[in-house]
Backbone bond lengths (Angstrom), bond angles and torsions (degrees), N, CA, C in turn:
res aa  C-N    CA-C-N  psi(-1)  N-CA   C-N-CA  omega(-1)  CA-C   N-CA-C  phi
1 X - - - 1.466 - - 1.522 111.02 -
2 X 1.422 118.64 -50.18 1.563 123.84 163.05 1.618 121.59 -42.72
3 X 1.182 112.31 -6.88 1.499 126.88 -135.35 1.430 76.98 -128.19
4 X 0.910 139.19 -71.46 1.816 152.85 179.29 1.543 93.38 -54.81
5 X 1.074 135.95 -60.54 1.211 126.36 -167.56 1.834 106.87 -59.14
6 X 1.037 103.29 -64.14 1.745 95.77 -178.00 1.745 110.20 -54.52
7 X 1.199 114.37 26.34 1.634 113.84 150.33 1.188 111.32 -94.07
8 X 1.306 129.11 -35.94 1.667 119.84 -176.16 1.682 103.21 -103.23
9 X 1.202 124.74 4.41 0.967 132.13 -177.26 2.264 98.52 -90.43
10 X 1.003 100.89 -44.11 1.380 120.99 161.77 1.303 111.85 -49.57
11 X 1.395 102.40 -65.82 2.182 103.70 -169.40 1.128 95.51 -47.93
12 X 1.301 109.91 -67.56 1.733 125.61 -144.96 1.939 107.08 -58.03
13 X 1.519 94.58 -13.96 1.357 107.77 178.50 2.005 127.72 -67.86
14 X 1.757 80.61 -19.24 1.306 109.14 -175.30 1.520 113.89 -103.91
15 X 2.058 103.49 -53.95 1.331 122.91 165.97 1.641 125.65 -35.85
16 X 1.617 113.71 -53.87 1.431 139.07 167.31 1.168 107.81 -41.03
17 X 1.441 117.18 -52.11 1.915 111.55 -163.24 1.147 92.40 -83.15
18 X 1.059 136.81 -39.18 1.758 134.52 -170.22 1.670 106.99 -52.79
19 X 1.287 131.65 -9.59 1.049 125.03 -154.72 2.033 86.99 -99.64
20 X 1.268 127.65 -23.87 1.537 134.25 150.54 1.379 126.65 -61.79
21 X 1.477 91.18 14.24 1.659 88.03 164.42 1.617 143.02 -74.43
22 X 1.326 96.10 -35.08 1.619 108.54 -174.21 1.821 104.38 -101.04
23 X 1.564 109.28 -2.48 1.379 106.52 138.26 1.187 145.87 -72.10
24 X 1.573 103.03 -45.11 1.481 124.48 155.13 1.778 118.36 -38.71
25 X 1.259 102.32 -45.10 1.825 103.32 -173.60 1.331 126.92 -105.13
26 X 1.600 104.61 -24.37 1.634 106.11 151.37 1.377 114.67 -97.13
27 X 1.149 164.13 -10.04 1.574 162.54 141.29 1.268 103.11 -62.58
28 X 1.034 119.23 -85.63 1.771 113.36 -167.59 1.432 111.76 -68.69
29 X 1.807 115.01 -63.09 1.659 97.88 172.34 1.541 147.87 -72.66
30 X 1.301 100.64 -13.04 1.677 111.64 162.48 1.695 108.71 113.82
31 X 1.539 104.34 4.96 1.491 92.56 178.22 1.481 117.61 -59.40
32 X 1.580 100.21 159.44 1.914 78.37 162.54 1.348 110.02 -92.84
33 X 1.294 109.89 -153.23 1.511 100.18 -170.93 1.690 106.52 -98.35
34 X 1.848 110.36 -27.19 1.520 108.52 148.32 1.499 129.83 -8.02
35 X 1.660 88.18 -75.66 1.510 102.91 -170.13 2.019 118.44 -59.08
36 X 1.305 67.72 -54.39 1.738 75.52 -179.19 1.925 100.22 -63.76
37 X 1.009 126.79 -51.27 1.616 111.12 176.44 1.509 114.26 -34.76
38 X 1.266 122.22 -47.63 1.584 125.62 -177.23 1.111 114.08 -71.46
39 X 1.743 113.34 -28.63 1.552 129.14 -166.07 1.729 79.18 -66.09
40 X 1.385 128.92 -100.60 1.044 141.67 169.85 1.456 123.58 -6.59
41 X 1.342 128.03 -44.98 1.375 129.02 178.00 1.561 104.26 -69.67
42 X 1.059 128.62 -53.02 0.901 136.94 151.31 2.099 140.41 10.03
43 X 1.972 73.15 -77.89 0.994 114.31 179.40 1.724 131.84 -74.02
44 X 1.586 81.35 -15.53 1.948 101.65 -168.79 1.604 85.21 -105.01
45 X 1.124 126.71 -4.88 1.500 116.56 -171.43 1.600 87.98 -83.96
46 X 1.241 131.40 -64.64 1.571 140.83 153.39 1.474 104.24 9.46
47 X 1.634 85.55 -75.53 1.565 111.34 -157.25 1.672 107.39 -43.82
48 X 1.958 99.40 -41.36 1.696 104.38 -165.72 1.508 101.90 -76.66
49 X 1.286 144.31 -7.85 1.201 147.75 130.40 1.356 150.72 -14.51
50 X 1.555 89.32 -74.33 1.525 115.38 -172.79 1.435 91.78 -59.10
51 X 1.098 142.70 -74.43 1.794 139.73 -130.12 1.593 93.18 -71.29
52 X 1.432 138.81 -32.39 1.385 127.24 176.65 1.486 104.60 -85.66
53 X 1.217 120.78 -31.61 1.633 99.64 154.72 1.448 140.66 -48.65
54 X 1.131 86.29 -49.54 1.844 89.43 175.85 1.324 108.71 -74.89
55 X 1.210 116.63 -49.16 1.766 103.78 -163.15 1.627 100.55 -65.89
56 X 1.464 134.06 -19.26 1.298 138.20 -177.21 1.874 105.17 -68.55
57 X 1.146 98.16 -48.67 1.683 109.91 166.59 1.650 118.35 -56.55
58 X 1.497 107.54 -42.22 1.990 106.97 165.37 1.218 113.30 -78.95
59 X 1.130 130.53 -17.53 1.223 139.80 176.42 1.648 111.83 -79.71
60 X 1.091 125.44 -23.57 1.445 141.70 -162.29 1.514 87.02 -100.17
61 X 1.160 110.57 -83.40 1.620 120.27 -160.64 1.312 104.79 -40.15
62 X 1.354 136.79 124.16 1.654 106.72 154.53 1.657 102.05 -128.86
63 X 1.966 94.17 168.26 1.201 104.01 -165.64 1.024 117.38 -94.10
64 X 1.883 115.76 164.97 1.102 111.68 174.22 1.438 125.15 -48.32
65 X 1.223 136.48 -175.28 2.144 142.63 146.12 0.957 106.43 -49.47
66 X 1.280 110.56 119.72 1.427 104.14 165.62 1.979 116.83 101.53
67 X 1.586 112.21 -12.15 1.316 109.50 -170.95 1.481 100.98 -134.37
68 X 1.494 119.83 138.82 1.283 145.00 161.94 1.340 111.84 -5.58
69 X 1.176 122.56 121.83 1.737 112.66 171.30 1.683 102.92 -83.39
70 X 1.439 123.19 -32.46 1.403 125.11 -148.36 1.245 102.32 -124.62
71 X 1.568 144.22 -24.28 1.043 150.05 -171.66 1.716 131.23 -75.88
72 X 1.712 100.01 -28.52 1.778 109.16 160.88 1.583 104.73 -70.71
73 X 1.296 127.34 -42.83 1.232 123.27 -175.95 1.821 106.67 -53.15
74 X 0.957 81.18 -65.33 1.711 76.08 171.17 1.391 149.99 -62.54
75 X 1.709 93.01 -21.62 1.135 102.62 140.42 2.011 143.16 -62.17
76 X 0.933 105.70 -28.02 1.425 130.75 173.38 1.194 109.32 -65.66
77 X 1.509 115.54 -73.84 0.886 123.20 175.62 1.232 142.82 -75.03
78 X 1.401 117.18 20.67 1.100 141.53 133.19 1.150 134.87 -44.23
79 X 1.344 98.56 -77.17 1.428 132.76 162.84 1.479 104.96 -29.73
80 X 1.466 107.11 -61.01 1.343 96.31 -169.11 1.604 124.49 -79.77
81 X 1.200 91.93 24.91 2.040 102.41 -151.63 1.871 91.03 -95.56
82 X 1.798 109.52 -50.86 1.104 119.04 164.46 1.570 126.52 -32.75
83 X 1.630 100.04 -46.49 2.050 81.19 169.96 1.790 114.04 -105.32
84 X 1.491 105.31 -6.48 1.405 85.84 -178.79 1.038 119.98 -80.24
85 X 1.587 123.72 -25.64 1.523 119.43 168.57 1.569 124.69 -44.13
86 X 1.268 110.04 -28.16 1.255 139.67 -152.48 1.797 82.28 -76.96
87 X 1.291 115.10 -67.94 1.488 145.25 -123.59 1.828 76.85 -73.36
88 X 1.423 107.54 -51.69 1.448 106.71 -177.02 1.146 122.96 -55.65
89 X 1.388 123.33 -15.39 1.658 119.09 177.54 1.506 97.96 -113.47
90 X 1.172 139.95 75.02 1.709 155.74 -178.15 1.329 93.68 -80.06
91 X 1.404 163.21 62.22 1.247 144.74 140.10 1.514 119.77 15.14
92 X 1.286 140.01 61.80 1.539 125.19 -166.58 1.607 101.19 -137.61
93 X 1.581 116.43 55.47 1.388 130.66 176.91 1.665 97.55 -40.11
94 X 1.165 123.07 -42.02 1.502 118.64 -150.75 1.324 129.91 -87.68
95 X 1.738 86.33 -11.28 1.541 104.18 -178.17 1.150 126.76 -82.28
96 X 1.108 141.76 134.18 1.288 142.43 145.04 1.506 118.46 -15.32
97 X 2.255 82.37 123.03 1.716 94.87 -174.30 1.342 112.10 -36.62
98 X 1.479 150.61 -69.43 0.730 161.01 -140.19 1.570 102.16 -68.08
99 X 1.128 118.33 -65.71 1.697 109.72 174.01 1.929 109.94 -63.05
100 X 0.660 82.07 -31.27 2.042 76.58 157.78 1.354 121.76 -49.44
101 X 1.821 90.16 -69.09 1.828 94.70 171.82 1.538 119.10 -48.43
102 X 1.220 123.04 -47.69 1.430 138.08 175.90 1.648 109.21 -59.92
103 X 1.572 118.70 -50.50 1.357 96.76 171.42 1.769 121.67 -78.80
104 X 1.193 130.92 1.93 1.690 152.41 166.23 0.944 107.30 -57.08
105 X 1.840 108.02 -65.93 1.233 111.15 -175.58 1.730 133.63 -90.95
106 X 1.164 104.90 -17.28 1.560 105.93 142.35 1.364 142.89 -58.75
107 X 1.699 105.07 -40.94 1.003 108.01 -156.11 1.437 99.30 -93.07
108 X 1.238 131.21 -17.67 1.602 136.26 126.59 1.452 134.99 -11.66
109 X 1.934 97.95 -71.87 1.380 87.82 -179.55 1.613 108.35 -79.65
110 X 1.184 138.11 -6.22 1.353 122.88 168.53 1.553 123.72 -57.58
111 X 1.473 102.48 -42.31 1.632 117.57 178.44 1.194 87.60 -88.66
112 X 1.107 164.79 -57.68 1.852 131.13 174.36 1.490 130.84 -22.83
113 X 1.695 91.67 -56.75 1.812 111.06 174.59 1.524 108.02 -65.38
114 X 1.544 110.05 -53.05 1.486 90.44 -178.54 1.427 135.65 -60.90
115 X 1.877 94.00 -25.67 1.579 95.12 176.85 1.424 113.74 -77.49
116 X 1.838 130.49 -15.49 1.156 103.74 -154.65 1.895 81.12 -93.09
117 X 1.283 125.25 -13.35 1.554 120.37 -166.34 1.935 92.66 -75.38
118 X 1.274 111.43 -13.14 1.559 87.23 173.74 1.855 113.62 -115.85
119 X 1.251 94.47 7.25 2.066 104.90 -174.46 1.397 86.08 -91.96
120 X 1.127 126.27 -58.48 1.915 125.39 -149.81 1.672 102.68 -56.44
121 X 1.456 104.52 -50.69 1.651 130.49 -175.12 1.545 92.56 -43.18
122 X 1.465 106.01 -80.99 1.392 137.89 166.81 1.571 100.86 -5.27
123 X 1.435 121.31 -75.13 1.595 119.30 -166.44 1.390 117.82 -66.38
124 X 1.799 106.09 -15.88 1.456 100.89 -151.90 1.282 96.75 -109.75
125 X 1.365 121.86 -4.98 1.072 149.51 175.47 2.098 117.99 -58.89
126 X 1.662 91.95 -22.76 1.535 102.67 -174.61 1.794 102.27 -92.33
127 X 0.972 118.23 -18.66 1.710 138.56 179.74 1.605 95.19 -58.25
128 X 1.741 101.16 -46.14 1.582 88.86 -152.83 1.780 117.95 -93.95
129 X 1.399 87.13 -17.54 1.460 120.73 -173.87 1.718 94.47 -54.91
130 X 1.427 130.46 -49.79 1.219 136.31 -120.81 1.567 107.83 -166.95
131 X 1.492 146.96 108.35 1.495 135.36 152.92 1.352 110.35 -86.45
132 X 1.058 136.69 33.06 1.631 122.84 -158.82 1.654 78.81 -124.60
133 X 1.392 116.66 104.19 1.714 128.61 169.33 2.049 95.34 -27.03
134 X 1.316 115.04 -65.57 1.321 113.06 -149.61 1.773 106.25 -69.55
135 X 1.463 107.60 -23.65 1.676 130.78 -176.81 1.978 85.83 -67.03
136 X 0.814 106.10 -54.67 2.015 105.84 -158.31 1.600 100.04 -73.35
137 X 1.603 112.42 -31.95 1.485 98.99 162.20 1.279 135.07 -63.99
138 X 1.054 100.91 -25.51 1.641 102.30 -168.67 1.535 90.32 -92.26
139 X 0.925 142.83 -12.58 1.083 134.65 -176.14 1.620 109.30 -85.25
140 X 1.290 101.00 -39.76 1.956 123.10 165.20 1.886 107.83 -35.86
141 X 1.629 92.43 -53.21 1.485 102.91 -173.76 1.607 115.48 -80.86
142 X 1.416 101.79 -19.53 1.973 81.38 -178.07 1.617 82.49 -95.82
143 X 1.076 145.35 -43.06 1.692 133.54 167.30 1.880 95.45 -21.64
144 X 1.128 126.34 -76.44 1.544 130.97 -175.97 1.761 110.94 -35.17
145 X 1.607 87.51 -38.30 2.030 95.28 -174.24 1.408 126.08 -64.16
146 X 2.165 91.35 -31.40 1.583 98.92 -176.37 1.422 110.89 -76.90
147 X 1.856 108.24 -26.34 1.932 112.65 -170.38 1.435 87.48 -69.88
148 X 1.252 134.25 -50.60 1.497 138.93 -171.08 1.661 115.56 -53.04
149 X 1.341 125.94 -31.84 1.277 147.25 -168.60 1.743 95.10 -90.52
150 X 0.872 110.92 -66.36 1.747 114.54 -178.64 1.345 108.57 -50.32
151 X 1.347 119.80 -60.99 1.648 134.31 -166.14 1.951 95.30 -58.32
152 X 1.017 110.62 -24.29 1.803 115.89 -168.75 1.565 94.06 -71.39
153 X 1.686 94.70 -67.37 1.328 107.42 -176.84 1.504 135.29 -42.60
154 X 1.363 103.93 -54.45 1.970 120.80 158.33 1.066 109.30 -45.42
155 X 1.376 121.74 -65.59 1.647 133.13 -175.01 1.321 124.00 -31.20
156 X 1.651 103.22 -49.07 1.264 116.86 166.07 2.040 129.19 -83.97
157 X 1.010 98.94 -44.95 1.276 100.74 176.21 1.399 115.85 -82.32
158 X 1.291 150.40 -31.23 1.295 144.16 158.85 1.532 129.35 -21.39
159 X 1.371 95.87 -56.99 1.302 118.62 -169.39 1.578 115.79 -65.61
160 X 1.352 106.17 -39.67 1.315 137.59 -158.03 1.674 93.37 -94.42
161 X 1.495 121.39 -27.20 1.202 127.18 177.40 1.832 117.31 -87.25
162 X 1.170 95.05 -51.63 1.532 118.71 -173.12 1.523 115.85 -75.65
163 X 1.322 118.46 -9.09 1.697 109.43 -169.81 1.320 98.35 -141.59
164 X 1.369 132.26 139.68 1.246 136.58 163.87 1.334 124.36 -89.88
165 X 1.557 116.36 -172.37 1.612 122.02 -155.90 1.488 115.44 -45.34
166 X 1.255 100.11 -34.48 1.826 133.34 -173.67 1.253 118.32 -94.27
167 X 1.774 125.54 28.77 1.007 142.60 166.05 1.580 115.41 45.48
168 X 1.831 121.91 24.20 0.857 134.36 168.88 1.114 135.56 -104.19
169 X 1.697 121.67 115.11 1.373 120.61 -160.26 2.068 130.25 -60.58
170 X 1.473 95.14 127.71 1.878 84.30 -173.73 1.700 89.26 -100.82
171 X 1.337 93.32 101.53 1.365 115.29 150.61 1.344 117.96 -36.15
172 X 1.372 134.92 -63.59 1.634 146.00 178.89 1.122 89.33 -48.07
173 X 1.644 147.59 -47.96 1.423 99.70 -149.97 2.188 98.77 -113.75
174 X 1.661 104.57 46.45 1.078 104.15 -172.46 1.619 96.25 -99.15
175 X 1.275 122.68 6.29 1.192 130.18 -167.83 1.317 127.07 -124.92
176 X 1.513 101.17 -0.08 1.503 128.19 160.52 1.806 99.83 -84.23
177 X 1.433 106.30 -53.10 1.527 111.05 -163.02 1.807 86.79 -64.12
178 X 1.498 140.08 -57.82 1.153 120.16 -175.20 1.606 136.61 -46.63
179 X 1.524 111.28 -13.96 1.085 137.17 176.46 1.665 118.91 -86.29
180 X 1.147 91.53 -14.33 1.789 98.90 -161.24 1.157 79.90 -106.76
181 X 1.326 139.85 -60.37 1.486 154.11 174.09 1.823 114.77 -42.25
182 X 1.217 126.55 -33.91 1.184 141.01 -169.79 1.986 101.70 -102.47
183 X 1.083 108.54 -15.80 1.786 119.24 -178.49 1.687 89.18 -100.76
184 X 1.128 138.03 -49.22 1.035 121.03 -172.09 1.654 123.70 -81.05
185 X 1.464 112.00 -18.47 0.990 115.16 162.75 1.825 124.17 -75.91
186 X 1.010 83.50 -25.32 1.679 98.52 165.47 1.586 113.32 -48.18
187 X 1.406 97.47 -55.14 1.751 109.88 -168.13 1.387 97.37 -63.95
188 X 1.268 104.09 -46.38 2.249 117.83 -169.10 1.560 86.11 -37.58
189 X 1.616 113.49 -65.68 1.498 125.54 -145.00 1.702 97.62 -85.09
190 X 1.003 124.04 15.72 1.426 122.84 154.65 1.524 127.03 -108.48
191 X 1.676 109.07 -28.13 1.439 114.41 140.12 1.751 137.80 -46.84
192 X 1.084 84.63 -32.86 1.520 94.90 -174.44 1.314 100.06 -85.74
193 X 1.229 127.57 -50.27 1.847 137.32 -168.36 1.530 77.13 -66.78
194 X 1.322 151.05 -66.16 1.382 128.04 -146.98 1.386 114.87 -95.54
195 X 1.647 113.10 -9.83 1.365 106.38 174.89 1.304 118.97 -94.50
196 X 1.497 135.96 -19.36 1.298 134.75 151.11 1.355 140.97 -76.18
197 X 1.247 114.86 159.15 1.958 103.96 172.82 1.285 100.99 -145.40
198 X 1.272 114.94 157.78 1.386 140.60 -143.08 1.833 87.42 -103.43
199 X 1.275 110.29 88.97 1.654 99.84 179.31 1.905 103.17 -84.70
200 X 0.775 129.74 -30.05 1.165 126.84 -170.00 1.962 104.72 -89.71
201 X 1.508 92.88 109.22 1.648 95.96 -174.84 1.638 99.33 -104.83
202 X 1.190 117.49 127.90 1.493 132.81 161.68 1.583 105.91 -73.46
203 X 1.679 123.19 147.35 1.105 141.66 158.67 1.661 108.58 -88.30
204 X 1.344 93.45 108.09 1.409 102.66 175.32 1.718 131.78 -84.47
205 X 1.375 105.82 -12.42 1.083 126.09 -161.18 1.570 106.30 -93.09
């Protein structure tokens, strides 16, 4: 259950900072708030997408005897969670709007994909762990403890990290915290891949 929890304890590690985004690009990078509204509308159209894509793709693939249906995904996407968070806070005041928009909106949908290739895994992941209705709840609730544990943690240290005496945001060092934030979720999602097992095996054949 400790082991399950440092999966959402992980997202939210990634999920949390994302919520400094449209500070990050209208305060520090110069969007207006125009741009970024469309940037974003946009972008959530994506968003309502992506999660039946991917899980249609884990759902498709299946594994060999003997190996994880949900656990490489999360592994991966882990992995990849570490630089795309990153990728979204690019420091590039100097550049031209246009490569702004382009690094926003890339560097977005990468940390979209990576997060939804390790969230989807992540949920479906409690199905396999466990059939006992009352076993998958409790497992529901310390999942709630780790988003609850992270969101505390960000909440507090961000702020205290990210803005100086003069209540003005340093953009530059929001991209250190995505890095530090994206390594530690890494570790979460290697706890979890090694502290659980998939008792419930499906016949794929």
């Amino acid at each position: 259950k400790l082991a399950y929890m440092c999966g959402d304890l992980g997202c939210n590690m990634s999920f949390a900072l994302n919520s400094y985004l449209m500070l990050f690009w209208t305060q520090y990078m110069g969007l207006s708030l125009t741009t970024w509204g469309i940037i974003i509308l946009l972008l959530k159209i994506w968003d309502a997408i992506n999660d039946p894509i991917i899980g249609g793709l884990i759902d498709a693939i299946k594994p060999k005897p003997g190996q994880s249906k949900f656990k490489p995904w999360i592994f991966w996407g882990s992995l990849a969670l570490i630089f795309s968070g990153a990728v979204c806070f690019v420091p590039i005041q100097s550049a031209h709007i246009a490569v702004k928009i382009t690094i926003c909106v890339l560097g977005y949908l990468l940390w979209d994909l990576s997060y939804t290739i390790v969230n989807v895994p992540y949920g479906s992941l409690n199905a396999a762990i466990s059939s006992d209705a009352k076993e998958r709840s409790q497992l529901s609730t310390f999942r709630s403890i780790g988003a609850f544990i992270a969101n505390i943690i960000l909440a507090i240290l961000i702020p205290i990290l990210a803005y100086n005496k003069e209540g003005q945001l340093l953009g530059q060092v929001l991209i250190v915290i995505g890095l530090v934030c994206g390594v530690f979720g890494f570790i979460l999602f290697q706890i979890l891949c090694r502290g659980t097992t998939e008792r419930v095996v499906i016949d794929y054949e």
